[in-house]
VOBA-1610 file (N, C-alpha, C; in pm, whole numbers, padded with zeros to 5 digits, always signed):
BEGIN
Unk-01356-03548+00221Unk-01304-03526+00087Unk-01167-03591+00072Unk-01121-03671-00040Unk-01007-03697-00056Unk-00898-03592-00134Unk-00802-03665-00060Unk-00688-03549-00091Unk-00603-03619-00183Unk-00550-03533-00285Unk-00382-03624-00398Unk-00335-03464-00385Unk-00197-03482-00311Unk-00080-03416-00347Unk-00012-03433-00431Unk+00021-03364-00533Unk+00136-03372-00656Unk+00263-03301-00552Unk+00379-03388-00538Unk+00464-03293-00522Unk+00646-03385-00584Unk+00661-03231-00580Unk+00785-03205-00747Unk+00918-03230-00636Unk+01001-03329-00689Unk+01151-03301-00605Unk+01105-03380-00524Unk+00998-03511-00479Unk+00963-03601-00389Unk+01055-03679-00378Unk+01190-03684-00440Unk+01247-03819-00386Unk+01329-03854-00310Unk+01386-03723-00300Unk+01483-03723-00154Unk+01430-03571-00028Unk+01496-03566+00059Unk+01540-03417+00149Unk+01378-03425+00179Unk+01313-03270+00150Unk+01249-03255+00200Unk+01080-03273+00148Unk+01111-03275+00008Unk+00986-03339-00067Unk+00968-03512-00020Unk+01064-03566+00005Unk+01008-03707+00041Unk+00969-03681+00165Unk+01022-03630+00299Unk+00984-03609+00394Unk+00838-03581+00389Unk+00786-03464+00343Unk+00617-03423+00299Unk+00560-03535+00247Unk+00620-03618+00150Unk+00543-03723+00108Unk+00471-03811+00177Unk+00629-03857+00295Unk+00547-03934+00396Unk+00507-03910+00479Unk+00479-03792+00538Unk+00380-03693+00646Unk+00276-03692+00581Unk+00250-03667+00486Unk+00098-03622+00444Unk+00051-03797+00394Unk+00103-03878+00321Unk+00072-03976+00293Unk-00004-04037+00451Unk+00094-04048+00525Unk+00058-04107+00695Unk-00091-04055+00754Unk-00079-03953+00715Unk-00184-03859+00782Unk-00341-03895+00663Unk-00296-04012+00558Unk-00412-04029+00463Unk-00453-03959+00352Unk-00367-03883+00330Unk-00336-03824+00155Unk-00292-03902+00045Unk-00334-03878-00028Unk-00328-03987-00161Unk-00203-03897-00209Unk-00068-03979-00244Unk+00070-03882-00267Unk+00131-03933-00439Unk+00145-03835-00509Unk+00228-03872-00620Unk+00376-03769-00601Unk+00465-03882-00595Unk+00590-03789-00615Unk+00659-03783-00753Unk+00741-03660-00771Unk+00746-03667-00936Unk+00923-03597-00922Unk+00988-03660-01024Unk+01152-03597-01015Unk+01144-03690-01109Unk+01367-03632-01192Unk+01397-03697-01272Unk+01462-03807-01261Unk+01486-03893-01170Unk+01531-03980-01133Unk+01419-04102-01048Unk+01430-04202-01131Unk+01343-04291-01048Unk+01343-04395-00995Unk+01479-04428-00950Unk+01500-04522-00836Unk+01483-04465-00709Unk+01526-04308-00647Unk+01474-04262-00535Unk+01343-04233-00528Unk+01235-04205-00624Unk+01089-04174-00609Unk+01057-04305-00586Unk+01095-04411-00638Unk+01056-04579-00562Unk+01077-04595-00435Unk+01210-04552-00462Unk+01213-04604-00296Unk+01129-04517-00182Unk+01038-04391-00217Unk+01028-04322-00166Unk+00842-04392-00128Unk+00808-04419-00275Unk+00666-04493-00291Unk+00668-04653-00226Unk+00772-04700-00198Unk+00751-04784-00156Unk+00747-04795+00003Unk+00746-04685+00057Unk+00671-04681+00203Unk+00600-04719+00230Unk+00505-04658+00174Unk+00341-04638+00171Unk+00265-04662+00057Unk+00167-04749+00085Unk+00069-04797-00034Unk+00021-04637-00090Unk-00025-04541-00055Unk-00038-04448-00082Unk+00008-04334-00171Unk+00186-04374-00126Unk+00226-04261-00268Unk+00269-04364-00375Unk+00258-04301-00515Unk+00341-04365-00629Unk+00401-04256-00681Unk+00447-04303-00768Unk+00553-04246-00841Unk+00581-04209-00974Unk+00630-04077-01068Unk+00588-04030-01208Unk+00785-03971-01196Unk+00762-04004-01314Unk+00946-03879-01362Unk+00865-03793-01451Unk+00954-03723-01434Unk+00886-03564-01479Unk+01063-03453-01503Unk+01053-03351-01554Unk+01154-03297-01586Unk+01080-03115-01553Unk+01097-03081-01430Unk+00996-02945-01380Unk+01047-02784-01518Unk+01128-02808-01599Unk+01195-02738-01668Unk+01140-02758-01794Unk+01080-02827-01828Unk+01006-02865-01943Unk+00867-02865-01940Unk+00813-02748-02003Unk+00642-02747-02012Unk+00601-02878-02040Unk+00664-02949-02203Unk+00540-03081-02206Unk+00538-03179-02113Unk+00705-03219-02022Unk+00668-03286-01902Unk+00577-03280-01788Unk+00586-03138-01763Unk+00544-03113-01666Unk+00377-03126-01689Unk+00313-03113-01786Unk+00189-03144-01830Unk+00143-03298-01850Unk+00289-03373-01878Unk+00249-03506-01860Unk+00246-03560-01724Unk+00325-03498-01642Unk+00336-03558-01471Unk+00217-03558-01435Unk+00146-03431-01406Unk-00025-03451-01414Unk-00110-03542-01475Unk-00110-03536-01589Unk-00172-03643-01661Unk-00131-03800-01574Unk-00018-03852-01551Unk+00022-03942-01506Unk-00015-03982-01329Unk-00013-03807-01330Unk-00083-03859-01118Unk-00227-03857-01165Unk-00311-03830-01220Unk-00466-03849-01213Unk-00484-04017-01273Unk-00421-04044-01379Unk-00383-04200-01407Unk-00378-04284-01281Unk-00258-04232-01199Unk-00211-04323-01066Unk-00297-04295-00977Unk-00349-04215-00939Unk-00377-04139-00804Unk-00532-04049-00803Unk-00509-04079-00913Unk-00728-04006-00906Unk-00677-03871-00937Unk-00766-03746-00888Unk-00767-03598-00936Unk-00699-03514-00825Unk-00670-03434-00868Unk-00547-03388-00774Unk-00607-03219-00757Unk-00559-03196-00614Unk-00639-03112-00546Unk-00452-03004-00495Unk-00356-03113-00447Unk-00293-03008-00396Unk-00196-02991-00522Unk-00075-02882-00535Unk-00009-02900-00602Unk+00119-02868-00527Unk+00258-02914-00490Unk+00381-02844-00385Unk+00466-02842-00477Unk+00500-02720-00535Unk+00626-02696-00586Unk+00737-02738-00545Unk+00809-02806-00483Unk+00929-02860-00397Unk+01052-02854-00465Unk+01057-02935-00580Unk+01194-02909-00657Unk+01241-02787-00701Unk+01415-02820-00628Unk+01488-02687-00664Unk+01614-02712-00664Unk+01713-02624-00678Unk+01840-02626-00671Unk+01949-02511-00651Unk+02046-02548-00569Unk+02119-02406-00517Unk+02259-02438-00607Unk+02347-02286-00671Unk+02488-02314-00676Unk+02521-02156-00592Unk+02636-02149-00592Unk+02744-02085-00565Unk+02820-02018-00577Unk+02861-01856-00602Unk+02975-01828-00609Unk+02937-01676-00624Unk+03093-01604-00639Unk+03097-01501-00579Unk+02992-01411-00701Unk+02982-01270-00700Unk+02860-01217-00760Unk+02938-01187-00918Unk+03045-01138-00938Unk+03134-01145-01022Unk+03150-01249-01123Unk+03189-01386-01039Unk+03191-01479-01137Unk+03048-01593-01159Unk+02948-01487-01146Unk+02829-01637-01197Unk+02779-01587-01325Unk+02823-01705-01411Unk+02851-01686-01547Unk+02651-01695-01590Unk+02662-01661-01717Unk+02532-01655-01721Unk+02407-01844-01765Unk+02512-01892-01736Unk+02456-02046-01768Unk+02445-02087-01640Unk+02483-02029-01523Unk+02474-02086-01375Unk+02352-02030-01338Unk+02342-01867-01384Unk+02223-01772-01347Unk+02068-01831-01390Unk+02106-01891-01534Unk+01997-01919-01606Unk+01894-02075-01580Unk+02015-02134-01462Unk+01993-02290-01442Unk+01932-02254-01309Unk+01942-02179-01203Unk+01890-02122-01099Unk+01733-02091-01095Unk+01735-01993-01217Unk+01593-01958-01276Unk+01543-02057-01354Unk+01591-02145-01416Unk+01505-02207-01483Unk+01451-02332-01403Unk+01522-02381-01272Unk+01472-02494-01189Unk+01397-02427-01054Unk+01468-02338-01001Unk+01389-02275-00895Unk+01237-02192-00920Unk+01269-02092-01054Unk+01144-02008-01073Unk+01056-02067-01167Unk+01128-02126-01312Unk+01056-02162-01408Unk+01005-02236-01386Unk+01044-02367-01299Unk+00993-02474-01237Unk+00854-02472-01165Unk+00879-02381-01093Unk+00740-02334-01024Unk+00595-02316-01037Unk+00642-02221-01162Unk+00586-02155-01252Unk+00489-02255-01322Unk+00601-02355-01423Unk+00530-02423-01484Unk+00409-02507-01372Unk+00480-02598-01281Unk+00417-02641-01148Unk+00304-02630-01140Unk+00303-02434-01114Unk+00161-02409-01041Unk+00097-02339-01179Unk+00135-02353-01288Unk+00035-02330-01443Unk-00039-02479-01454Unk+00038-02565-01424Unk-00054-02670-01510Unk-00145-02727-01391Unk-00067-02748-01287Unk-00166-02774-01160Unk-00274-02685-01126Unk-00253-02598-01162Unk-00412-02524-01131Unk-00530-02540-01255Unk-00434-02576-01417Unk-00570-02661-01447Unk-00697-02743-01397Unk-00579-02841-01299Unk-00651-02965-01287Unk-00743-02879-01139Unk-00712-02808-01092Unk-00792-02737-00974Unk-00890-02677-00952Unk-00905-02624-01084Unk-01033-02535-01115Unk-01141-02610-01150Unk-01212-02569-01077Unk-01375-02654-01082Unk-01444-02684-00976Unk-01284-02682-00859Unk-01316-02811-00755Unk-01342-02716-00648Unk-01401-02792-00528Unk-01447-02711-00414Unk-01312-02710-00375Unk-01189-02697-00348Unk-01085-02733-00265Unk-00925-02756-00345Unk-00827-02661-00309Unk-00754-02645-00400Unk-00648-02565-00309Unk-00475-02621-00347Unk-00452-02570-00279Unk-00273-02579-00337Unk-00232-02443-00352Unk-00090-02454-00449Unk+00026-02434-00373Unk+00130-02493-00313Unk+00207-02468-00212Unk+00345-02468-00274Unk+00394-02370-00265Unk+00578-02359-00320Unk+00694-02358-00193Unk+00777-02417-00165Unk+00880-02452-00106Unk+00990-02382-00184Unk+01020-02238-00107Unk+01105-02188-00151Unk+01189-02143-00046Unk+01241-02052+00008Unk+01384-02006+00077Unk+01367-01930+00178Unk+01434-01881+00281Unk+01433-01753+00345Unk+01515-01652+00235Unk+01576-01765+00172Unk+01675-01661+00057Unk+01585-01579-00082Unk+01425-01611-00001Unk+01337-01536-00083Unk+01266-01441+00003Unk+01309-01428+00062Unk+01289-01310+00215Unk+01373-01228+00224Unk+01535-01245+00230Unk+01652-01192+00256Unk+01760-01233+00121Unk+01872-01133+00183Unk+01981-01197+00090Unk+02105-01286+00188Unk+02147-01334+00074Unk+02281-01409+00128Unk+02419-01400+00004Unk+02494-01397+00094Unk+02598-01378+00009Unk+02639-01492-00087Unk+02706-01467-00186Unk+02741-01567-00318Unk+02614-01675-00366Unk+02510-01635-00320Unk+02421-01687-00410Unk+02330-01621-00463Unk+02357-01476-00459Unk+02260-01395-00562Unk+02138-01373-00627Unk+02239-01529-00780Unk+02122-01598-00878Unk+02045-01720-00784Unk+02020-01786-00710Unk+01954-01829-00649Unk+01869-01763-00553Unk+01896-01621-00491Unk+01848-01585-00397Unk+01715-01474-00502Unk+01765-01433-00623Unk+01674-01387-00721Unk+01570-01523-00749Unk+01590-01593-00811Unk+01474-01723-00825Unk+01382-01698-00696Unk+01464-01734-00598Unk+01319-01750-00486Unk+01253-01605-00445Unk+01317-01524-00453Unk+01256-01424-00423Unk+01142-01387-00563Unk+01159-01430-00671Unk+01065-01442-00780Unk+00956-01534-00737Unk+00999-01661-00659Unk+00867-01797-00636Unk+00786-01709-00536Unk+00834-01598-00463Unk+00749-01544-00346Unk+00621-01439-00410Unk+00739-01389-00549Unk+00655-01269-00550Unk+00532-01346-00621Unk+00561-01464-00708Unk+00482-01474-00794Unk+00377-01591-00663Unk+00371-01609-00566Unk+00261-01660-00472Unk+00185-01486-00512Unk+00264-01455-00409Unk+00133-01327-00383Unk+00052-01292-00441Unk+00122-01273-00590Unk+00034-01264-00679Unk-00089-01333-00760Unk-00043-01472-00765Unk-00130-01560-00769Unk-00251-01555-00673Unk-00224-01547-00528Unk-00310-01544-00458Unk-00402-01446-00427Unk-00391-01336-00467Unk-00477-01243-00524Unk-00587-01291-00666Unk-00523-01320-00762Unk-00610-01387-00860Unk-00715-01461-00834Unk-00640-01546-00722Unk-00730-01665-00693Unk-00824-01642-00625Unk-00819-01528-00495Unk-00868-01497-00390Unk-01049-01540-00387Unk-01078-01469-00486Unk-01236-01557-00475Unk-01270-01705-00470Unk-01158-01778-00530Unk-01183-01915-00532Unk-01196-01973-00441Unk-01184-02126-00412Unk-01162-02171-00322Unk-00994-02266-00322Unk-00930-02206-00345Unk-00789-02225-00394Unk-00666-02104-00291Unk-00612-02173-00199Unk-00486-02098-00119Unk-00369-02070-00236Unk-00257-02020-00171Unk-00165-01997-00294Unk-00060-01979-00168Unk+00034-02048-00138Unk+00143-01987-00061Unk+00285-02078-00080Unk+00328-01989-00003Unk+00509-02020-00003Unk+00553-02084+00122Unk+00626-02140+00137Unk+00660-02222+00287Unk+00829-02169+00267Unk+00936-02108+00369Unk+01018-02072+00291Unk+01157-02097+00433Unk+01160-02222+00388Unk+01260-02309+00534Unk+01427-02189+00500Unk+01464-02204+00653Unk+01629-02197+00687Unk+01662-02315+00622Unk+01828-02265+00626Unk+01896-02401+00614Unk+01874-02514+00657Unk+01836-02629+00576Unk+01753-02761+00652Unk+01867-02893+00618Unk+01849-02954+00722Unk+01910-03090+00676Unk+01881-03153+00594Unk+01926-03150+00487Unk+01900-03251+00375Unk+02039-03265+00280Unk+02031-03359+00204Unk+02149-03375+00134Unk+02249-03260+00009Unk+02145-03182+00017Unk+02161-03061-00073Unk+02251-02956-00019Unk+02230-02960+00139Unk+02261-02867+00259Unk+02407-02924+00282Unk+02445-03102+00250Unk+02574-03161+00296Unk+02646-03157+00150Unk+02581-03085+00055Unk+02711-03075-00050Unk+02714-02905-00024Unk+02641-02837+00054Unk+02660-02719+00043Unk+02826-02706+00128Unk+02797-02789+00232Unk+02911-02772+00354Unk+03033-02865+00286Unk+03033-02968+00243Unk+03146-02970+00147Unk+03189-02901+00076Unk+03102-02785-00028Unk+03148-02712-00066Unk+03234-02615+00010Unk+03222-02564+00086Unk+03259-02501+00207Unk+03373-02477+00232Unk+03376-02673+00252Unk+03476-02717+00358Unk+03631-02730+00218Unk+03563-02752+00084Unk+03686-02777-00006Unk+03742-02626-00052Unk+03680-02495-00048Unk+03705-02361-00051Unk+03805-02286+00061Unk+03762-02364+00199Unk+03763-02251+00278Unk+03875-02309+00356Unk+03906-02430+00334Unk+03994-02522+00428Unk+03951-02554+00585Unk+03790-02476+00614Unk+03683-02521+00725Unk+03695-02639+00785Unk+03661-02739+00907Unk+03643-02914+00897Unk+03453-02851+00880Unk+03413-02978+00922Unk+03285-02955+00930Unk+03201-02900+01008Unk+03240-02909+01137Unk+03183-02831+01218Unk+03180-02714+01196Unk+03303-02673+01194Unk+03322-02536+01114Unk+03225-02452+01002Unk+03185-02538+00943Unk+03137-02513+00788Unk+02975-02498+00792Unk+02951-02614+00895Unk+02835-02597+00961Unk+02756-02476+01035Unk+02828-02448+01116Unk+02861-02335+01234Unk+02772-02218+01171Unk+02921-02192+00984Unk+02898-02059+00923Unk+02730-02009+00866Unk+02706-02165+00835Unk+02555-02200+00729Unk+02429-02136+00858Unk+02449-02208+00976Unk+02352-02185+01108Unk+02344-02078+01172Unk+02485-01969+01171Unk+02496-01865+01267Unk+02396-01795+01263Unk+02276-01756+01147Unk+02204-01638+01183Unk+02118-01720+01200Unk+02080-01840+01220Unk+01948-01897+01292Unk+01970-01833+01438Unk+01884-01769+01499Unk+01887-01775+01630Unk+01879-01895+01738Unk+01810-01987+01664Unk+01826-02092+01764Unk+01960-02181+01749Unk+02020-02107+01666Unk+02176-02216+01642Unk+02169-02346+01576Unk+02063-02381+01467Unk+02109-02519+01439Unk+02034-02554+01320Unk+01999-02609+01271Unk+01925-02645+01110Unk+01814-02690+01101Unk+01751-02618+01031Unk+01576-02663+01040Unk+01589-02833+01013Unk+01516-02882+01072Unk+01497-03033+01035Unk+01350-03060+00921Unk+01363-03121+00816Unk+01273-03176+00708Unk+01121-03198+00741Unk+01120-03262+00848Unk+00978-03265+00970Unk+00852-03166+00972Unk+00977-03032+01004Unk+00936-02926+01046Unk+00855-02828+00917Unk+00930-02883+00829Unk+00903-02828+00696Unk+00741-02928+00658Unk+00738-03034+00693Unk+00634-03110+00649Unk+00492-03073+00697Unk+00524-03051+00837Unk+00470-03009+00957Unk+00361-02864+00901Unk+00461-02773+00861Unk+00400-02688+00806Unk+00285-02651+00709Unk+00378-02776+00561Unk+00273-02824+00507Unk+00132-02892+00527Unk+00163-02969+00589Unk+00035-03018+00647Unk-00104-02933+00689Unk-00024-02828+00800Unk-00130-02751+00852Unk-00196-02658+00733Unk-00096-02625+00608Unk-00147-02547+00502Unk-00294-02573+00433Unk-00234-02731+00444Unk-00350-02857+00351Unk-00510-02830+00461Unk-00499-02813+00547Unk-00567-02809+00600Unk-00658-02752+00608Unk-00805-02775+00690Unk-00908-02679+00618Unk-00923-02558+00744Unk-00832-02556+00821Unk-00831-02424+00965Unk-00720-02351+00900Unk-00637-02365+00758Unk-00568-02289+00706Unk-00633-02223+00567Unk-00739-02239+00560Unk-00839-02193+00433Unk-00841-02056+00438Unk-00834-01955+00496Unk-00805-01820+00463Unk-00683-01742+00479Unk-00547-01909+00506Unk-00408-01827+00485Unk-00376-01809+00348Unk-00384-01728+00279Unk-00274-01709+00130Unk-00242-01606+00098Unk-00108-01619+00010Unk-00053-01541-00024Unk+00045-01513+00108Unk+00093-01554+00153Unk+00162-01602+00247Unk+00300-01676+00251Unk+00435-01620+00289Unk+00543-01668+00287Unk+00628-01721+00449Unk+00566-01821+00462Unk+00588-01871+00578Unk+00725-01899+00639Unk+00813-01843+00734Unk+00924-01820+00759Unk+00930-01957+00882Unk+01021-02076+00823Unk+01064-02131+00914Unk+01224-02146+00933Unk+01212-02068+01042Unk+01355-02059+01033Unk+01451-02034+01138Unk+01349-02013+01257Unk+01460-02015+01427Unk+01451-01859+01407Unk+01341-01802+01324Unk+01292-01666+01392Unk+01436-01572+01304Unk+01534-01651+01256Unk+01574-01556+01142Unk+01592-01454+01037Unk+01449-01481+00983Unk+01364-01382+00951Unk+01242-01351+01003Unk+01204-01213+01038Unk+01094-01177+01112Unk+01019-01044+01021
//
């Protein structure tokens, strides 16, 4: 059976990473974000993935990104929520336009994601909705609150989904990385480092300490995961919030 992954936030960190793991491995890949000189450069790996802009915050986009991967890429079977975004600050001062930008890219995003992608899913023998969300949807962390509410919303709303679905032939889960290397993670530690008067190591150190293994999930690992999801020896995992994270959360 052929496979097309839709996945959201493909153009850098850890959605491109998945792109080109699963592409390699012979998945037909559409990556979709608002920016499209990095989704090029991302499609131009591999004959395999192309490339759609899309805006995950906007229902009619997000209904056109689909439309646009079955155009590019034939009919689409997986769907990976991937795009997201973290801010910052203490619980006091997150004004309600920081709160609302949290939820509207982390949860609403999702949401929309896995509404319109499961259109295109239903019918098919094989189906499979994957969200990339947080340990900060497992646990809390300090000064990010409104972010740590979003993902803990992308978790609840797997479970639930995956109950709905449960008769189908359609998984529903969450993949929900530690702190990972990606570029999102190096404005986190700048941030850090311009607050706290930290160097980097330093700043680093603070982000890693409750990994038990001491150090930052790598993008790979996250792909890695995915992969095995896609898979058909993972057909009766769902509803499922997969903790990668150096055993952090247990």
């Amino acid at each position: 059976m052929e496979k097309h992954a839709v996945i959201t936030g493909g153009g850098t960190g850890v959605g491109a990473e998945i792109a080109r793991h699963l592409a390699e491995a012979g998945v037909k890949v559409t990556v979709a974000g608002r920016r499209r000189e990095p989704l090029d450069l991302v499609a131009s790996a591999n004959s395999r993935i192309k490339a759609v802009t899309a805006d995950i915050t906007d229902e009619v986009s997000v209904a056109q990104m689909f439309e646009k991967a079955v155009e590019v890429n034939g009919l689409v079977n997986i769907v990976i929520a991937n795009a997201g975004a973290a801010e910052s600050a203490p619980f006091g001062k997150i004004d309600r336009g920081s709160f609302q930008r949290m939820l509207d890219i982390n949860l609403t995003g999702t949401f929309l994601t896995f509404q319109k992608g499961l259109e295109h899913l239903k019918g098919q023998e094989y189906g499979r909705l994957i969200a990339i969300a947080s340990t900060a949807g497992l646990r809390g962390y300090s000064y990010v609150s409104h972010y740590a509410a979003a993902k803990h919303g992308v978790v609840g709303m797997v479970r639930s989904l995956a109950l709905e679905l449960a008769s189908k032939p359609i998984t529903v889960n969450a993949v929900c990385p530690g702190f990972t290397e990606t570029p999102m993670l190096q404005r986190s530690i700048e941030n850090i480092m311009q607050k706290t008067g930290m160097n980097e190591e330093q700043a680093r150190a603070a982000l890693y300490k409750d990994n038990p293994q001491q150090r930052f999930i790598q993008p790979d690992e996250v792909a890695a995961t995915v992969a095995w999801l896609i898979s058909d020896g993972a057909r009766s995992v769902t509803g499922q919030s997969i903790s990668v994270s150096g055993g952090e959360t247990q």
